[in-house]
C-alpha positions as CSV (number, residue, x, y, z in Angstrom):
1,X,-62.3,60.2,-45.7
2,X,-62.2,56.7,-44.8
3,X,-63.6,53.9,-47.3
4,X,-65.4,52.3,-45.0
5,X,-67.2,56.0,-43.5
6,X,-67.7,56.6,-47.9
7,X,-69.6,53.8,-48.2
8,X,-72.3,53.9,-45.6
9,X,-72.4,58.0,-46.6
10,X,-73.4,56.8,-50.1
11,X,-75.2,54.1,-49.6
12,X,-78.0,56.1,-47.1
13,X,-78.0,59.3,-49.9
14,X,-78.5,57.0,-53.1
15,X,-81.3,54.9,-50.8
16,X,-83.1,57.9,-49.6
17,X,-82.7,59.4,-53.4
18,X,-84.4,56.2,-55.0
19,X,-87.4,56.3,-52.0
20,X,-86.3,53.4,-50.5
21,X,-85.6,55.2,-46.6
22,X,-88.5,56.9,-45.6
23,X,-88.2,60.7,-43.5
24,X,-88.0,59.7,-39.7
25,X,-86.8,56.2,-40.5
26,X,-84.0,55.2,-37.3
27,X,-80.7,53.9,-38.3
28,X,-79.8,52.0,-35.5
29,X,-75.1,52.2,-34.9
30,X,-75.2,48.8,-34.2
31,X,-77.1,47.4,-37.0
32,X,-75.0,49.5,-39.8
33,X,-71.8,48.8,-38.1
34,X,-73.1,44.9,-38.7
35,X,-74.3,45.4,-42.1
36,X,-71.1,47.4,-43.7
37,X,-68.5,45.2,-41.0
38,X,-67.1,48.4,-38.9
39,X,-67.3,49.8,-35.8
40,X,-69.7,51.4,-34.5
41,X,-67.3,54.5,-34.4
42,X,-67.1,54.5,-38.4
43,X,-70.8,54.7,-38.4
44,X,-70.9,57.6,-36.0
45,X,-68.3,59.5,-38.4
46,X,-70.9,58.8,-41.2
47,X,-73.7,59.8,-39.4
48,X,-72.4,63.4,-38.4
49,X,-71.2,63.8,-42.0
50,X,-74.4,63.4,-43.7
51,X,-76.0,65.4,-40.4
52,X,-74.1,68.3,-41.9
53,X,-75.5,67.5,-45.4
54,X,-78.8,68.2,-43.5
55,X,-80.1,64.3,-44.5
56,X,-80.1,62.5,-41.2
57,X,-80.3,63.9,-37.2
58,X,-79.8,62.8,-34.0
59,X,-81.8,62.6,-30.3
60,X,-80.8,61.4,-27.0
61,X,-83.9,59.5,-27.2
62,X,-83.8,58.8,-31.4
63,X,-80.7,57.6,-32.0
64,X,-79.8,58.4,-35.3
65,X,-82.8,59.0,-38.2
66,X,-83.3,60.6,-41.1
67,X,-84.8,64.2,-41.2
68,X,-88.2,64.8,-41.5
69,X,-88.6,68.5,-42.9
70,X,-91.2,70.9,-41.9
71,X,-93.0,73.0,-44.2
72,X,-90.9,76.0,-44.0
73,X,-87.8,73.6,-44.5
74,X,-89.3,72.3,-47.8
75,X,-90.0,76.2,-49.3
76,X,-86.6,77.1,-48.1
77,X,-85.2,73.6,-50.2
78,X,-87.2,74.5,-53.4
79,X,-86.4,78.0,-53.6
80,X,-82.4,76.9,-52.8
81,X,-83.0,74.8,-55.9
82,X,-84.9,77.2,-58.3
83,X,-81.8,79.7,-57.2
84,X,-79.3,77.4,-57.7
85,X,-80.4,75.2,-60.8
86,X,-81.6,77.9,-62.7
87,X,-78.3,80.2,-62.7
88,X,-76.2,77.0,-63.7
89,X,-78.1,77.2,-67.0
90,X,-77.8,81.0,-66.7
91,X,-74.0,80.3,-66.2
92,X,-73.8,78.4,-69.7
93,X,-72.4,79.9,-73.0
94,X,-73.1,76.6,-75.0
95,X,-73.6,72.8,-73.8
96,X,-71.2,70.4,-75.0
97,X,-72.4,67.7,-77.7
98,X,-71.4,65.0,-75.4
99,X,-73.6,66.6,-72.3
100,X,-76.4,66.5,-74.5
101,X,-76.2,63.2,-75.4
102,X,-76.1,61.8,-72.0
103,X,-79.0,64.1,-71.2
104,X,-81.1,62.6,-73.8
105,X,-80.0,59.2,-72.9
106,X,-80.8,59.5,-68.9
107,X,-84.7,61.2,-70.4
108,X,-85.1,58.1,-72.2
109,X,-84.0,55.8,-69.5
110,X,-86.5,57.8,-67.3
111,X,-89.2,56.9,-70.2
112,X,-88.6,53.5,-70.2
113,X,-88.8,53.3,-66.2
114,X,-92.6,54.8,-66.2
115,X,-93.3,52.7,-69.1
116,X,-92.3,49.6,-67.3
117,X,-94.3,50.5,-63.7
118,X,-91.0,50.8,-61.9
119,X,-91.2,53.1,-59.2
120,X,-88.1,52.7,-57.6
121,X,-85.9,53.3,-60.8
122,X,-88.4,55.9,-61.8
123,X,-88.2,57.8,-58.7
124,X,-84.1,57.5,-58.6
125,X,-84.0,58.6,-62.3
126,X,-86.3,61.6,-62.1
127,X,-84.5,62.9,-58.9
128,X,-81.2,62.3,-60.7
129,X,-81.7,64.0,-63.5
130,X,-80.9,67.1,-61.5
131,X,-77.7,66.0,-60.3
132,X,-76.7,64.3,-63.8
133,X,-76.8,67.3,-65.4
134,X,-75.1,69.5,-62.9
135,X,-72.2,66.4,-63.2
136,X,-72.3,66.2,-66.9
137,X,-71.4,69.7,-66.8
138,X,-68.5,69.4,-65.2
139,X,-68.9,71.1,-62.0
140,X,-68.4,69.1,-59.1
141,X,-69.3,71.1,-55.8
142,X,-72.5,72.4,-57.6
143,X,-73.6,68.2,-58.0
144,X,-72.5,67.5,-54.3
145,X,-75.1,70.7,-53.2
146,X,-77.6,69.7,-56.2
147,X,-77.2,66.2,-54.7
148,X,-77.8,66.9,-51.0
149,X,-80.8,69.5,-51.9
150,X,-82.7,66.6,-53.7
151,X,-82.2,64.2,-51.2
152,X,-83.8,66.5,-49.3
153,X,-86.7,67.5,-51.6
154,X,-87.1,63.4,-52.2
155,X,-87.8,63.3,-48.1
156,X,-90.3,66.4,-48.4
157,X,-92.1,64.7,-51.4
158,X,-92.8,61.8,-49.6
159,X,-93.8,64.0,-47.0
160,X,-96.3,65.9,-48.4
161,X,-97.3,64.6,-51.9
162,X,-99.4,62.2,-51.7
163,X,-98.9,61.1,-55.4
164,X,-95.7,61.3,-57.9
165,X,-96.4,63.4,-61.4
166,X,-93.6,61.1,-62.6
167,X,-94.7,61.4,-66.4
168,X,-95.1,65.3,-66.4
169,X,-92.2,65.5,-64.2
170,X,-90.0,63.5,-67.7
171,X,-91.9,66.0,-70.1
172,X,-90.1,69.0,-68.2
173,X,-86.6,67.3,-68.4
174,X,-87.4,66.5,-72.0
175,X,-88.4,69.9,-72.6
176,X,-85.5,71.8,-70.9
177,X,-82.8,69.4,-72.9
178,X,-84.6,70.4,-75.9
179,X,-84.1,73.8,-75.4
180,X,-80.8,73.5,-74.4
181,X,-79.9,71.9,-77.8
182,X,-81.6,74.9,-79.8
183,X,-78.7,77.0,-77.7
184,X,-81.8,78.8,-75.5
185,X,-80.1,78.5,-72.3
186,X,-82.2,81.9,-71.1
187,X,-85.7,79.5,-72.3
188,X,-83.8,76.3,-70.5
189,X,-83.6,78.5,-67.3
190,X,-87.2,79.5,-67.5
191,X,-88.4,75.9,-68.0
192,X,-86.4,74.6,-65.1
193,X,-87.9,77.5,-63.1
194,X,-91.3,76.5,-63.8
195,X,-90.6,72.3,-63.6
196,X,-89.1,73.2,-60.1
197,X,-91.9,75.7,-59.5
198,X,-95.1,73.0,-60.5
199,X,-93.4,70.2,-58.1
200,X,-93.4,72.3,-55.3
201,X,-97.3,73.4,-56.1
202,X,-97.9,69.9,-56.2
203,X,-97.0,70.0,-52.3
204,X,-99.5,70.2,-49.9
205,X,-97.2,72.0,-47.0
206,X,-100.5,72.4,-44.9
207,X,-100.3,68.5,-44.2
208,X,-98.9,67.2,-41.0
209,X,-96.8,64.0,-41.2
210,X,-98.4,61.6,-39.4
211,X,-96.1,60.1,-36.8
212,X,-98.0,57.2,-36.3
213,X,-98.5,56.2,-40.1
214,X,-96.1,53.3,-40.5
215,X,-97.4,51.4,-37.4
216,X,-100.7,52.3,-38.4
217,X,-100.9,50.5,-41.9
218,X,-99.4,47.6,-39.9
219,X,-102.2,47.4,-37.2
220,X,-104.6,48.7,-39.8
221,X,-107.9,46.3,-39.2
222,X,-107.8,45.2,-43.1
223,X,-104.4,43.9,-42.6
224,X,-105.8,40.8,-40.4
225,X,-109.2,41.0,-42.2
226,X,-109.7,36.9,-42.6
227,X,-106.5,36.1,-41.3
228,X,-107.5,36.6,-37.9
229,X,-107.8,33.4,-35.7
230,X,-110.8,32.5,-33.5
231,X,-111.4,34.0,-30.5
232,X,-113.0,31.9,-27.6
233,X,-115.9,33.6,-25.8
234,X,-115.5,34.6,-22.5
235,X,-117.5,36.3,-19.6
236,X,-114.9,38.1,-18.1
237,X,-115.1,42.2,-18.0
238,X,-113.1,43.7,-20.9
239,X,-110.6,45.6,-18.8
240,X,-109.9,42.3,-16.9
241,X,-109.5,40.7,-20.3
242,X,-107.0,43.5,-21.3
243,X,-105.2,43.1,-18.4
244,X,-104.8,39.7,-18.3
245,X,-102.8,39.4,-21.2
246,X,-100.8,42.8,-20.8
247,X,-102.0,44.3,-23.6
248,X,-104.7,47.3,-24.0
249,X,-107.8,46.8,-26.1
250,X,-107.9,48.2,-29.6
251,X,-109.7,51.4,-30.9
252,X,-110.7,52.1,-34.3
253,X,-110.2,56.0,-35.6
């Protein structure tokens, strides 16, 4: 793969894993070919690559954006996981003293994050916990699919959660490294069931995504509450007014 296709690959995946890129945001050929210095052609070849990772799709009238997943998506993405994550531990005879280190390091960096209020690394370091592990444990295709699936689950999250159980979400990882140091692996299993299990309850998959939500915190009326300037009164009839200046009047919800 070329460098240059690498890089824009990774950085999209580690942005939408850390919440930065929201689901349905456009990302506009032009502007990454600007931003990473390469043709527009290098950013079409990273595009369709991560399309096949199921992160990011494309429209004729779009462009390029990152997926938005629909409910059925998001059961189909949790059950992959439980499947998957939960016969890696099954898979285990023992966990390496060295893996478990690590583990226990990446918990407690996760600790200090919600301690310190910092949602981005917070976010990142619960999601990667996942992927760490599968990577700690040597097995490479099984982190690229881990990877790709919680990118995914991150999008479906911000989708339909409205609020992040980060600190219960770090007492599962703590829990499941714990038993994988007593040599439990079956108890680890079960434990990751269940943490995968409770963030998926925590969904509400009966939500629709607004499309409209982004441009309607900008236009929200408390945005310009006491910031916006005088208006001079006029006689003319509203729809004139509207007219005039080529723009509709507004309408609250």
């Amino acid at each position: 793969m070329n460098p240059a296709t690498a890089n824009i690959e990774e950085a999209i995946l580690s942005a939408i894993l850390a919440g930065r890129i929201n689901p349905g945001t456009r990302l506009g050929e032009q502007k990454l070919a600007d931003l990473f210095g390469v043709s527009r052609t290098r950013v079409r070849e990273a595009m369709m690559r991560l399309e096949t990772r199921g992160v990011v799709q494309v429209s004729a009238r779009r462009g390029w954006y990152v997926v938005e997943p629909s409910a059925e998506e998001a059961r189909e993405a949790f059950q992959t996981r439980r499947v998957i994550e939960t016969g890696l531990l099954h898979s285990l005879r023992e966990v390496p003293p060295d893996v478990l280190k690590s583990l226990k390091e990446h918990v407690a960096m996760e600790r200090d994050a919600i301690g310190a209020g910092d949602v981005h690394s917070r976010a990142c370091l619960l999601g990667d916990f996942h992927i760490h592990l599968a990577d700690a444990l040597g097995n490479r295709m099984l982190t690229e699919i881990i990877r790709d699936l919680t990118a995914r689950t991150t999008l479906i999250s911000m989708l339909y959660q409205p609020t992040e159980k980060a600190e219960e979400s770090s007492h599962d990882h703590e829990d499941i490294v714990a038993a994988m140091e007593e040599g439990d692996l079956a108890l680890a299993a079960r434990l990751m069931d269940e943490h995968i299990g409770k963030v998926e309850a925590g969904l509400d998959l009966t939500a629709k995504p607004d499309p409209l939500a982004g441009l309607r915190a900008l236009l929200s009326p408390a945005v310009f509450a006491g910031n916006a300037p005088s208006v001079p009164h006029t006689h003319e009839h509203p729809h004139e007014h509207s007219h005039s200046h080529g723009r509709p009047a507004t309408k609250e919800d």
